[in-house]
N, C-alpha and C positions, 0 to 999 in steps of 0.2 A: 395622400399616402395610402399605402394598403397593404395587408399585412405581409410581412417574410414567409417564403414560403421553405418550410424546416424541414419536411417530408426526405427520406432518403431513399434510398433503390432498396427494392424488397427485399428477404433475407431471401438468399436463395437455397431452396434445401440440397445438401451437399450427400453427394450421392454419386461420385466420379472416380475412381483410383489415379488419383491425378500423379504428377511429376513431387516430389520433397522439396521442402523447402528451409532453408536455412535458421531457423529462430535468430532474432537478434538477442540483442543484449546489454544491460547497465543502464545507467539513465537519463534523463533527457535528453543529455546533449551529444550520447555516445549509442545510442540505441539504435538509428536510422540508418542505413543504405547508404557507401560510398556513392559522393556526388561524382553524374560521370564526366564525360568527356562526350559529348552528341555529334557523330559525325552526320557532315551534309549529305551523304549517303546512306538514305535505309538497305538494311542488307536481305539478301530475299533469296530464298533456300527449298527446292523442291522435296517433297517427304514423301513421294512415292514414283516407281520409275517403269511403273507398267503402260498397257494402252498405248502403240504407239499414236493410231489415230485419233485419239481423242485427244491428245496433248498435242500434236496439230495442229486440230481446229484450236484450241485454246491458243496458241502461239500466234495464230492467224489473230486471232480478236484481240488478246494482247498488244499485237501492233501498232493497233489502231490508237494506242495511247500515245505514238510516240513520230517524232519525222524519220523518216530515211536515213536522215543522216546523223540520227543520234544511235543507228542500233550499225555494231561492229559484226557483221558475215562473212562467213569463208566456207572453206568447204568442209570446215571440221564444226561448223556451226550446227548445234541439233534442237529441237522443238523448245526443249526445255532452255534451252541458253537463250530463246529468242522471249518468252516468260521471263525470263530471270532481269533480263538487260532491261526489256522494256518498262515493265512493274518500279525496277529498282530507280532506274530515268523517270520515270510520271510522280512517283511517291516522293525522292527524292526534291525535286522542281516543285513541289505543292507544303512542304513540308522544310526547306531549304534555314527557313526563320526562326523556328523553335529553340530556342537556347537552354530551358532550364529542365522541361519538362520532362519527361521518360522518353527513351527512345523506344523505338521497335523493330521488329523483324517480320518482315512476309513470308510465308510459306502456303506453299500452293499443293495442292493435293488433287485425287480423281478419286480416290477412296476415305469415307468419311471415317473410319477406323484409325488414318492414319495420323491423326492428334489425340490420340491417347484417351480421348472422351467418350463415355455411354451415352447415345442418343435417346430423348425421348420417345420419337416415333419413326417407324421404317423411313427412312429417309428416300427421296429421289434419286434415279438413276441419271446418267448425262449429264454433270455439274462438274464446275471447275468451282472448290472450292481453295478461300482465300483466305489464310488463318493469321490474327495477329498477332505475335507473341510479343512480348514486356521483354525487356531487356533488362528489368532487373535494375535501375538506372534511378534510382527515385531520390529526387533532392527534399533535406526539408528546407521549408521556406516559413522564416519567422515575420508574421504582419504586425505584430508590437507595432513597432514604432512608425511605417507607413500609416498605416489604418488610422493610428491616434489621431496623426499630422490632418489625416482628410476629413476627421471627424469633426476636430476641433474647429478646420474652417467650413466645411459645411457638416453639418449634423446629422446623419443619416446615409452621407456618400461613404464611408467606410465599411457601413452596413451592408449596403447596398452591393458596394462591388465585391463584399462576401458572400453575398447571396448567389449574386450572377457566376462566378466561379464555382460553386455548389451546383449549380446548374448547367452550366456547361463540359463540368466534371460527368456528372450523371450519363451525359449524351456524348461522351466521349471514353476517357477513360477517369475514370470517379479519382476524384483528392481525399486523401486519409484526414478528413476536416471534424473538428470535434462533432459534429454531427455524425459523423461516418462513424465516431471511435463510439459515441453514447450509443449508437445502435447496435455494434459488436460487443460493446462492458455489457448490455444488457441482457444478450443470453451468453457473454463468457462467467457473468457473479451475479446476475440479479433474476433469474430465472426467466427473460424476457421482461422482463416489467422495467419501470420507469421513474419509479418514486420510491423512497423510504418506507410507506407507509403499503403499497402493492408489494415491495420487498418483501418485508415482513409477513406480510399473509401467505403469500408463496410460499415461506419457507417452513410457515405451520400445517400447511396441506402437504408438503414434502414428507414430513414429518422429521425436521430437523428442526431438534428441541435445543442443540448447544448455541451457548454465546456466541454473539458475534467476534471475532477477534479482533484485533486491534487495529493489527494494520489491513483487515479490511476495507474494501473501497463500496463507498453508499455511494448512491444515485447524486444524493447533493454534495457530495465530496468532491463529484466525478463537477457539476455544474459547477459549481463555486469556485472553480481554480481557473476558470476560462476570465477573460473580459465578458463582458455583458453584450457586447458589439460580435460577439464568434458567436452567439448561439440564440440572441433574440433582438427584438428590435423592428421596425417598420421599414419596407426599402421606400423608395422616392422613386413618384412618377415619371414617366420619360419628359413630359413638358419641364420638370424640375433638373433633372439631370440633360438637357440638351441645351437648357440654360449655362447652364457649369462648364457645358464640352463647350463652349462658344469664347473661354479661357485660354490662353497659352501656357499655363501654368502646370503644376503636377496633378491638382483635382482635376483641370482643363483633360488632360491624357486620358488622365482613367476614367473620365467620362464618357470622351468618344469610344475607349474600347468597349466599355458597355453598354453602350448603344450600337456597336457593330455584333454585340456577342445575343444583346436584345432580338437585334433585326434577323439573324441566323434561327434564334429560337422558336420566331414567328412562323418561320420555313418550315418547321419541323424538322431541323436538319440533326442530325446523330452519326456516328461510325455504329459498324454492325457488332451485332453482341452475339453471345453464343446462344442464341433462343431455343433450338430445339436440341440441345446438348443439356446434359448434367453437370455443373461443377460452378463454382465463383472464383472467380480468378483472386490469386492473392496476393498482388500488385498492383502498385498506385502510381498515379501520374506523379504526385508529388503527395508530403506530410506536410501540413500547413498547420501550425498552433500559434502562440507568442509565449512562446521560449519557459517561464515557470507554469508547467502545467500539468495534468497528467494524460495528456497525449503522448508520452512515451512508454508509459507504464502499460496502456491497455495495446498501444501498438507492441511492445514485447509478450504479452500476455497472447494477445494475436496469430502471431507467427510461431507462438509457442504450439498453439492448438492446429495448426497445419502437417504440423510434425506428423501426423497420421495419414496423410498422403489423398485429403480428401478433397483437395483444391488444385487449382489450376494455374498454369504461368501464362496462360489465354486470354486475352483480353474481348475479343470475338470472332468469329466465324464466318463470310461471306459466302453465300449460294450462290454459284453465279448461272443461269443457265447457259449451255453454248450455243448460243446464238445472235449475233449482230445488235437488234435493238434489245436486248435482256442486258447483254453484257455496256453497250453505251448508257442506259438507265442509271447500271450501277457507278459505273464510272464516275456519271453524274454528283450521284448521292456522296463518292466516297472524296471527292476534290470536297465538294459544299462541307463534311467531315472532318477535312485535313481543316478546313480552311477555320474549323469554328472551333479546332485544336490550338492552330498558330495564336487566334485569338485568346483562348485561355493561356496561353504562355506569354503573351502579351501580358495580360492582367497582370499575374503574379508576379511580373517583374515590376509594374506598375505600386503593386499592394504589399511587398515581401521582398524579402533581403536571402537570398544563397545562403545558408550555412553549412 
């Protein structure tokens, strides 16, 4: 065995006048995002309508995603409709399986201005860029009672396939997983720190001398309300889990998906994030806790602190350059992406129950 690896996506400093976002509300079981409806069609919506010739070329290499006879032309057909069709055909077909997870939206730009975002650095000229936006779509998914079930018969596979969904999260679009929420409680109440005991000092360097209140949330308030299997614990080697997937069983299942989400990992495979943009997006593929916890408290607290308009409905950003082997590269990366998506939507159907 070898140890869980707990590390989350850096904070990112928030720095964007993004889009508002809704605060939720009330608690546990009433806090979370209407579960959607996922159609088998991603929708895909251009955000800027200048340039004709470079939205052209883009249309031209867009094509290339798609046969003949899946894109509809006439003579009212224009650059951007042949983007729209094609994008929305390729994404759609790679993406067709996902049942629980968030949906999205493509939007296509020639102007980096035109998703709302402050760039870090002078950006490129000549890019078709490809923006993903959340639909706002986020189920929670309670693993109680899966997780136990896989625990109890192997020891460590429940762990395990919370790890791997942690991880596939990361390099896709990140799960609101008590991991995720202890990194957010920790600079929403605890100054960034981590512990009771860094609590405390922090709050004597602040120079905040009053009582702590009551209903206060500590560090080990926030840890002791999880299972012990959501937040620590050893995964299991692939020789230990390929054993398991060689089962017809429920462990058997969620073995092999984690070994197909393994072998993707290997690849280095990811969907694009917004790198050289300012902002974090304030939408999750999915809330994962077991149901008494205070994952809803910090995910209300969350959304509460958004209210200032300094996040994003983004999920990432694609550069793409307009040119034939630039634009087949990404294609590449973004199919291996959808595919290491379908994958984690697998899992959680595998690990978790729709609420």
């Amino acid at each position: 065995m070898r140890n869980s690896i707990g590390s989350t996506r850096a904070f990112v400093k928030k720095c964007t006048k993004g889009r508002p976002v809704a605060a939720s509300s009330g608690g546990v079981a009433t806090c979370f995002l209407t579960l959607p409806f996922i159609s088998q069609n991603v929708p895909f919506r251009s955000v800027h309508e200048e340039n004709d010739r470079k939205w052209l070329q883009a249309a031209k290499l867009c094509a290339e995603l798609v046969g003949d006879d899946e894109l509809v032309i006439n003579s009212k057909t224009t650059a951007r409709d042949i983007i729209s069709q094609s994008l929305s055909v390729w994404a759609s077909r790679h993406c067709a399986d996902i049942q629980v997870l968030d949906s999205f939206e493509l939007l296509a730009a020639l102007d980096h201005d035109a998703f709302d975002l402050d760039y870090e650095q002078k950006p490129e000229k000549d890019l078709l860029l490809i923006g993903i936006q959340s639909q706002q779509a986020t189920p929670y998914i309670n693993v109680k009672a899966k997780v136990e079930r896989l625990e109890a018969e192997y020891p460590g596979l429940g762990r395990t396939a919370i790890n791997y969904a942690e991880l596939a999260g990361y390099r896709t679009f990140t799960a609101f997983t008590p991991q995720v929420a202890f990194h957010h409680a920790s600079y929403l109440y605890w100054y960034g720190t981590d512990s009771d005991e860094d609590f405390e000092q922090e709050r004597g360097a602040f120079g905040d001398e009053d009582e702590i209140d009551e209903g206060s949330l500590m560090p080990s308030q926030f840890l002791a309300s999880f299972p012990d299997y959501l937040l620590n614990g050893e995964v299991l080697e692939r020789d230990v889990i390929q054993r398991i997937a060689s089962g017809t069983d429920e462990a058997g299942e969620t073995a092999k998906v984690i070994l197909s989400i393994m072998d993707l990992i290997d690849q280095d495979v990811r969907l694009p994030y917004s790198n050289n943009y300012c902002g974090e997006s304030a939408f999750f593929s999915c809330y994962m806790g077991a149901g008494d916890d205070m994952l809803g408290r910090v995910l209300d607290d969350f959304y509460q602190s958004t209210g200032d308009g300094e996040y994003t409905d983004m999920y990432g950003i694609a550069e793409v350059k307009l040119d034939k082997r630039s634009f087949l590269k990404w294609k590449t990366e973004m199919e291996k992406g959808f595919a290491l998506y379908t994958q984690l939507d697998r899992l959680m159907r595998c690990i978790g129950d729709v609420q």
